[in-house]
Backbone bond lengths (Angstrom), bond angles and torsions (degrees), N, CA, C in turn:
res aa  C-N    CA-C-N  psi(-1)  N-CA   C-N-CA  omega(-1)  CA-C   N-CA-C  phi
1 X - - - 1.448 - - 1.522 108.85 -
2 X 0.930 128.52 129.22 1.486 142.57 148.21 1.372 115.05 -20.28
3 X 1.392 111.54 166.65 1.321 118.84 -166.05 1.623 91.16 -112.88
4 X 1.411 124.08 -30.81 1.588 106.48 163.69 1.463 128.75 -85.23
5 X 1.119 97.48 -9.29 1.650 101.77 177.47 1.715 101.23 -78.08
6 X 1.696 121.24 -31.00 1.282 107.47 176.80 1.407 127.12 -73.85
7 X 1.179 95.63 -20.41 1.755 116.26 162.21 1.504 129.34 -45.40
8 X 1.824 82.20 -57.04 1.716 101.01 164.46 1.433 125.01 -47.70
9 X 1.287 107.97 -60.73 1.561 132.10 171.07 1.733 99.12 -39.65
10 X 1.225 117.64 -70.81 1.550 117.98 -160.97 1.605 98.85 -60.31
11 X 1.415 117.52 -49.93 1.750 112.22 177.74 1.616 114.73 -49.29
12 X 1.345 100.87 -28.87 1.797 92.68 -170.05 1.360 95.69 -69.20
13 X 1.266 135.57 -46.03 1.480 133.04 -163.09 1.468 133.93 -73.31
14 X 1.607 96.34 -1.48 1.475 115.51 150.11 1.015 130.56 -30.15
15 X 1.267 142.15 147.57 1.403 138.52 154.04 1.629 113.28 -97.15
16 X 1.899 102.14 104.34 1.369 102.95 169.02 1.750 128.46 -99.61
17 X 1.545 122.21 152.29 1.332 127.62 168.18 1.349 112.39 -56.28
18 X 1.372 129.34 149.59 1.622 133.99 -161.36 1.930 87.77 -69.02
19 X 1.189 117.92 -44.96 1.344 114.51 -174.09 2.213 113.92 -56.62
20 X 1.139 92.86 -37.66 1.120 113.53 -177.41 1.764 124.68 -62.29
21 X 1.605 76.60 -34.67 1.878 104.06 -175.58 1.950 98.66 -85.13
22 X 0.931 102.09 -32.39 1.943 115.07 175.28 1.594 106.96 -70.02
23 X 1.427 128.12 -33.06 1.197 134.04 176.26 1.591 110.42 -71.51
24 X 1.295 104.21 -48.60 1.514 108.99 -161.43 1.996 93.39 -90.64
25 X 1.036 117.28 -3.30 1.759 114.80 177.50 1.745 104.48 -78.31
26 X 1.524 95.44 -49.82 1.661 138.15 -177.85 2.125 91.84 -48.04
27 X 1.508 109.22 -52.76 1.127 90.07 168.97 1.397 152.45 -66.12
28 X 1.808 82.15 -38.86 1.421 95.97 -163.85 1.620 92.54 -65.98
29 X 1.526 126.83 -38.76 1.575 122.23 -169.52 1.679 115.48 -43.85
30 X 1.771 91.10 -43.14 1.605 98.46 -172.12 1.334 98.25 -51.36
31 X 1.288 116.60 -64.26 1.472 135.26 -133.61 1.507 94.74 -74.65
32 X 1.611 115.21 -70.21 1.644 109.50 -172.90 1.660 114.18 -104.90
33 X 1.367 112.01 17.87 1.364 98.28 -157.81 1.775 97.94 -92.88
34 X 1.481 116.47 148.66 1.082 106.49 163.36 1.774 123.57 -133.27
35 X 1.054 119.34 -175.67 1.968 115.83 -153.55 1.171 88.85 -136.20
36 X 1.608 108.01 131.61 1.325 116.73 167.67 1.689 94.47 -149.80
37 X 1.880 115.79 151.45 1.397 117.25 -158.76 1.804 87.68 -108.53
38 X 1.167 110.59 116.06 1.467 116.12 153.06 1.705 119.25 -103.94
39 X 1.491 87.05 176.26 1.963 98.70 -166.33 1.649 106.70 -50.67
40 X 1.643 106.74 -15.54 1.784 111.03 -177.17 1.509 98.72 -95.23
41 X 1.379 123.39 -11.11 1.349 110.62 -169.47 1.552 134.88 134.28
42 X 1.149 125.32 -113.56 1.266 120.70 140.44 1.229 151.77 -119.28
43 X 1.434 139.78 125.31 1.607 111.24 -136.13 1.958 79.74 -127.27
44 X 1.196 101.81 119.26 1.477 113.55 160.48 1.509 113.70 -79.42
45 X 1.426 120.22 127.85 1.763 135.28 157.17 1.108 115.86 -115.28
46 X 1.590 105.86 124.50 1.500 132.67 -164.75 1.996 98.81 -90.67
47 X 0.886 158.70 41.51 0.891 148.17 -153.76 1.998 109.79 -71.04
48 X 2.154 101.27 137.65 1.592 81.98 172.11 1.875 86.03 -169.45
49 X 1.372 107.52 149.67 1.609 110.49 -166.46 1.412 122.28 -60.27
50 X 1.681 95.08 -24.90 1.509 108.73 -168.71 1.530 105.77 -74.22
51 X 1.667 131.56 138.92 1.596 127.51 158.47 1.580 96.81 -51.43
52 X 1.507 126.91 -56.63 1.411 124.37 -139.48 1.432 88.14 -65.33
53 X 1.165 122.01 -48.52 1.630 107.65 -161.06 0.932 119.10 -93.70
54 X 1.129 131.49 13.12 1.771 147.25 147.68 1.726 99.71 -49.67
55 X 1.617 82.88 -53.91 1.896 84.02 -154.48 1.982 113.84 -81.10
56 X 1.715 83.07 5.82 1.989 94.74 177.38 1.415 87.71 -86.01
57 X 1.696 116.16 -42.64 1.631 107.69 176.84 1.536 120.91 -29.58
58 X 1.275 80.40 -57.85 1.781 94.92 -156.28 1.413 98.26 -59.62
59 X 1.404 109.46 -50.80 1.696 109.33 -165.48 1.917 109.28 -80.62
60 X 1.260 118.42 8.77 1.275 104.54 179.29 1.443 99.31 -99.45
61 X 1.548 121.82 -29.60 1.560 135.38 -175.67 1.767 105.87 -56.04
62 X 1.074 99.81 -62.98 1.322 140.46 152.47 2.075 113.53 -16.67
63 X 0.677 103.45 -71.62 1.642 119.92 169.83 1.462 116.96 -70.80
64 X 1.369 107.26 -57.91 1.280 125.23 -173.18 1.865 108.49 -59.07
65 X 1.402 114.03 -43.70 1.360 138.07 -131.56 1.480 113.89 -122.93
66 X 1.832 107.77 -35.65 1.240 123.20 -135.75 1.524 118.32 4.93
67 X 1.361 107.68 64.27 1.726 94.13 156.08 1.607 108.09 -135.33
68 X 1.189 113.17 162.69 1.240 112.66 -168.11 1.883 111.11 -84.29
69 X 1.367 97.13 145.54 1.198 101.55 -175.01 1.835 91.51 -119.97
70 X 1.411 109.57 148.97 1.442 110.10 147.23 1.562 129.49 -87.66
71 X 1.571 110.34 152.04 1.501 114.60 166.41 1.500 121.05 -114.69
72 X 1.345 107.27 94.34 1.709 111.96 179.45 1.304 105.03 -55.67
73 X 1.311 107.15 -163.86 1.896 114.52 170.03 1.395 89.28 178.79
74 X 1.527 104.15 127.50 1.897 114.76 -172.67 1.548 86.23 -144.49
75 X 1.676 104.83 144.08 1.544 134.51 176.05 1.638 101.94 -77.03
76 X 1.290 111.09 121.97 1.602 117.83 152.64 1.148 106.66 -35.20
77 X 1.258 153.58 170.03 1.137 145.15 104.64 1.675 128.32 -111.10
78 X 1.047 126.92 50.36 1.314 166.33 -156.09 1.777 129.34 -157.07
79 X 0.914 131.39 82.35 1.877 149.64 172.80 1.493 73.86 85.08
80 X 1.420 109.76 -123.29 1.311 121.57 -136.74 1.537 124.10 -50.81
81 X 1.599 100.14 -30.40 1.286 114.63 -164.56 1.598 117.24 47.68
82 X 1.325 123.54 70.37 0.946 140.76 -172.81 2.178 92.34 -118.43
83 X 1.211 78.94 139.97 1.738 97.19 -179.07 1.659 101.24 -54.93
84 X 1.185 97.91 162.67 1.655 128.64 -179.92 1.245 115.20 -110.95
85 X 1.569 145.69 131.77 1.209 101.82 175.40 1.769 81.34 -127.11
86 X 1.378 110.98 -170.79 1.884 113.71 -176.43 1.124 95.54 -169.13
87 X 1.628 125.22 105.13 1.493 121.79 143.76 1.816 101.82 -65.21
88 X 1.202 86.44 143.82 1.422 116.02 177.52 1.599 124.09 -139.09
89 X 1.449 113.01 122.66 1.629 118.22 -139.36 2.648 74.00 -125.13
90 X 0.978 74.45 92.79 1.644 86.53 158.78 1.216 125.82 -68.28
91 X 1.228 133.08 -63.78 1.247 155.07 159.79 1.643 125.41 -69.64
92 X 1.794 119.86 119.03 1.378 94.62 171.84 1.035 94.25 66.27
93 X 1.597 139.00 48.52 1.576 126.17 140.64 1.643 102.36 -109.82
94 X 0.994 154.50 6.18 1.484 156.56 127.26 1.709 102.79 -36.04
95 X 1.148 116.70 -82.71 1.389 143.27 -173.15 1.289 100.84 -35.54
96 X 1.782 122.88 -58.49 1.365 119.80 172.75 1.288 120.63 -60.23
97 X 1.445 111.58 -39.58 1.645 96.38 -175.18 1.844 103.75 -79.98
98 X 1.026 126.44 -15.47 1.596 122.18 166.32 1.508 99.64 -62.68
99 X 1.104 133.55 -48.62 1.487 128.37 160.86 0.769 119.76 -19.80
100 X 1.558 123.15 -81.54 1.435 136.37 -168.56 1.215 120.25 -80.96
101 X 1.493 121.10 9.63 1.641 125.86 176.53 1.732 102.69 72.90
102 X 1.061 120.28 10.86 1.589 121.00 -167.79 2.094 98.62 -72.96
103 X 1.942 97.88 -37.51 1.145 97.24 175.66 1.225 100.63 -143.89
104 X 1.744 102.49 133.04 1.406 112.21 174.22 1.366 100.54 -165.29
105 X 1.735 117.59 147.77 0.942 134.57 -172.87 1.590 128.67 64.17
106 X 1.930 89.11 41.29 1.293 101.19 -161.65 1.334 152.87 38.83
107 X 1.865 97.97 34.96 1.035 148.50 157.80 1.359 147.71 -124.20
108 X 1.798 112.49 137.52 1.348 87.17 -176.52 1.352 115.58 -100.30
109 X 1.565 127.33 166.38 1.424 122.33 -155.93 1.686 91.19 -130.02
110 X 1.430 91.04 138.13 1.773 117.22 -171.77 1.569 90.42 -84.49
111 X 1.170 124.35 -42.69 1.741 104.59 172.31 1.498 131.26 -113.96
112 X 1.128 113.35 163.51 1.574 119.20 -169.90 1.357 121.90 -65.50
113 X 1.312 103.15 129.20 1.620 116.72 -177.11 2.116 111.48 -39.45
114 X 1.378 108.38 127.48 1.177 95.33 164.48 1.650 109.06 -66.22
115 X 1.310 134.80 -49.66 1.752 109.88 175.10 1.663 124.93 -40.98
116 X 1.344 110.20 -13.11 1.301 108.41 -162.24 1.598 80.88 -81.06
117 X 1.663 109.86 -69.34 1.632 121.55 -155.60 1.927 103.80 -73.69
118 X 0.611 123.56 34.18 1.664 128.50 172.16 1.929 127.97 -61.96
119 X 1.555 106.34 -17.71 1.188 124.16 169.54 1.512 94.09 -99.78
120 X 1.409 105.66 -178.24 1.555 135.02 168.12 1.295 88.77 -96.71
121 X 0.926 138.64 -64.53 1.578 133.05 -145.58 1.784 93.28 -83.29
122 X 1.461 127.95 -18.81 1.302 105.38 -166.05 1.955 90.27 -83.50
123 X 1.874 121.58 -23.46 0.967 107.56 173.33 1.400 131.86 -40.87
124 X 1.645 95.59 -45.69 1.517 112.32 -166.46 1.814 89.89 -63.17
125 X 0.995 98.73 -57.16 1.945 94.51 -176.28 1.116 107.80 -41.94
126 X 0.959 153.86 -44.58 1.563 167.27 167.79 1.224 99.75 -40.34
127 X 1.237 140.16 -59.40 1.385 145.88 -160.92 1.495 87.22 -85.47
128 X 1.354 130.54 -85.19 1.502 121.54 161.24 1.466 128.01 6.99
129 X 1.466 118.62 -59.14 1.159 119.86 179.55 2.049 125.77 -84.01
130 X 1.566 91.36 -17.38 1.252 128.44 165.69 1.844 111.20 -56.17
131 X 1.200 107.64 -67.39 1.442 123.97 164.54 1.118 93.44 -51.32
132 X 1.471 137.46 -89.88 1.554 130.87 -154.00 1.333 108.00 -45.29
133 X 1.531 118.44 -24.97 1.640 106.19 174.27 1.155 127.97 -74.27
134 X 1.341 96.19 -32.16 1.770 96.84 -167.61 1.266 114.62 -152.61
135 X 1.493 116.21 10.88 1.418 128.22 -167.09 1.753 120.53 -80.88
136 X 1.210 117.13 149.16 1.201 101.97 167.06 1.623 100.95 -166.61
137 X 1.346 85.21 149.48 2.100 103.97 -164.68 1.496 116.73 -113.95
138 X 0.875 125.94 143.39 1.953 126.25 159.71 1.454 107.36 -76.32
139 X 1.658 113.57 164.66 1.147 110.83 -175.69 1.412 86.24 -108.75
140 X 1.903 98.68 143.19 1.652 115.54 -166.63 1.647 112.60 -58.38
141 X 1.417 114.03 -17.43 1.360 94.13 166.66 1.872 130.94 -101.55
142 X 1.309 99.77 36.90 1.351 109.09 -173.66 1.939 90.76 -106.34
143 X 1.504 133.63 157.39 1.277 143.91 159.53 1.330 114.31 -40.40
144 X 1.335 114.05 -73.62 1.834 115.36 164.97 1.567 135.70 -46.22
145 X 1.150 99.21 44.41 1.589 103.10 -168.48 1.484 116.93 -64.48
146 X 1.325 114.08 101.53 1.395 114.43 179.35 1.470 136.12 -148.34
147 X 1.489 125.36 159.12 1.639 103.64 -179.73 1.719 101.81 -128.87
148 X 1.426 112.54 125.38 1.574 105.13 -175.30 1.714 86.57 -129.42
149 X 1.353 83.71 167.89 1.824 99.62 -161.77 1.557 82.57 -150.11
150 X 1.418 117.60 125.86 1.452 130.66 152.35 1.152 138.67 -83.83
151 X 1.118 128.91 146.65 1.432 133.02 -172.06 1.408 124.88 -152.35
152 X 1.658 129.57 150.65 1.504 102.80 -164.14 2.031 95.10 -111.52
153 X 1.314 105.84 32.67 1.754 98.78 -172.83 1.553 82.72 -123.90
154 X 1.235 118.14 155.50 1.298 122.70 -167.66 1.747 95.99 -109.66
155 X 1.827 103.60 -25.35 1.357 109.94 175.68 1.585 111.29 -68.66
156 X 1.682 118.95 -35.64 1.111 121.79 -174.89 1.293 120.28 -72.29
157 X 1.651 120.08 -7.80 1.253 122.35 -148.02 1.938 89.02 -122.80
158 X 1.390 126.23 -28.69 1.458 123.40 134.44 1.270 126.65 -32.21
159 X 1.495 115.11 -60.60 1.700 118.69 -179.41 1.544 124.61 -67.94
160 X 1.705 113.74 -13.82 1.396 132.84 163.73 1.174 106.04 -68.00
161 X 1.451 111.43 -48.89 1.910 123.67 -166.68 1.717 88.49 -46.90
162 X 1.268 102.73 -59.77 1.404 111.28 -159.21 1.418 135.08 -50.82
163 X 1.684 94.48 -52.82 1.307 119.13 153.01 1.499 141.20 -33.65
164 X 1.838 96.18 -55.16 0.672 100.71 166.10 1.705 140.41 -87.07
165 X 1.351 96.12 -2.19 2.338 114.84 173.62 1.590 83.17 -71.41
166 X 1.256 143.97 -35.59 1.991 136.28 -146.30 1.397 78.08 -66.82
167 X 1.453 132.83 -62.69 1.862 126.94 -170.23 1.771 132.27 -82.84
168 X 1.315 94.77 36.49 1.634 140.60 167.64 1.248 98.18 53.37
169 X 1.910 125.93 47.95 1.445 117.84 146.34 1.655 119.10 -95.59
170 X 1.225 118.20 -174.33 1.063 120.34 -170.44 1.734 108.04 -138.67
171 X 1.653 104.55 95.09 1.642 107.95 -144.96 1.849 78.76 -106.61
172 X 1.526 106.29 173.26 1.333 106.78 -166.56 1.238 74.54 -147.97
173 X 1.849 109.39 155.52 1.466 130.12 160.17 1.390 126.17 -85.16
């Protein structure tokens, strides 16, 4: 296992505030989630490598939402072949992302709702859930010490820059 995936693991086991848990859902959607329209509607997939944070998926949807989401699990088949996993919200995935400001005004929005980010700490969740999407770190005693987080909006990946200088680093695009 990786040295960011163990990272991953230790963040999921946090104890987050329901607001906090809406920030870091809010990310992972931006970051890996994708939309496709079936005969029920619209079915959002959360996709992310880790089991643990599949199963924060499920249980934040879950709490937040009470509706049931499924958790597939599909084989890479490409280098590592390391599992896939995808909460998948069938029902009431319109409704959630009107929730989370992800879509509104019959649009979807590359950055995060100010209702969502309204604490400091729900920021940090934000960045939190940001990492769990797409993040990945060196371990501090290797030369390359670093933490980069991907993204496919060039606007979204400005508003991280930003975000992330407020807790006195100095992040680059």
């Amino acid at each position: 296992m990786s040295f960011s995936n163990d990272i991953k693991n230790e963040v999921v086991r946090y104890s987050y505030t329901s607001s906090e848990k809406l920030a870091i859902l809010s990310a992972l959607i931006k970051i890996n989630g994708t939309l496709t329209m079936s005969n029920k509607g619209l079915v959002v997939d959360i996709r992310t490598e880790t089991a643990k944070t599949a199963k924060l998926i499920f249980l934040i949807i879950q709490e937040s939402y009470k509706i049931d989401c499924r958790l597939l699990v599909a084989k890479k088949n490409k280098f590592n072949k390391n599992s896939i996993y995808v909460a998948q919200i069938r029902n009431n995935g319109l409704e959630i992302l009107q929730d989370l400001e992800i879509y509104k005004d019959g649009a979807l929005d590359s950055l995060p709702s100010g209702k969502i980010l309204k604490k400091e700490n729900d920021k940090r969740a934000y960045l939190t859930g940001c990492f769990l999407a797409s993040g990945s770190i060196n371990d501090p005693s290797s030369k390359n010490y670093h933490l980069e987080v991907s993204t496919n909006s060039l606007r979204h990946a400005e508003y991280l820059q930003k975000l992330i200088s407020k807790f006195g680093l100095n992040p680059k695009v």
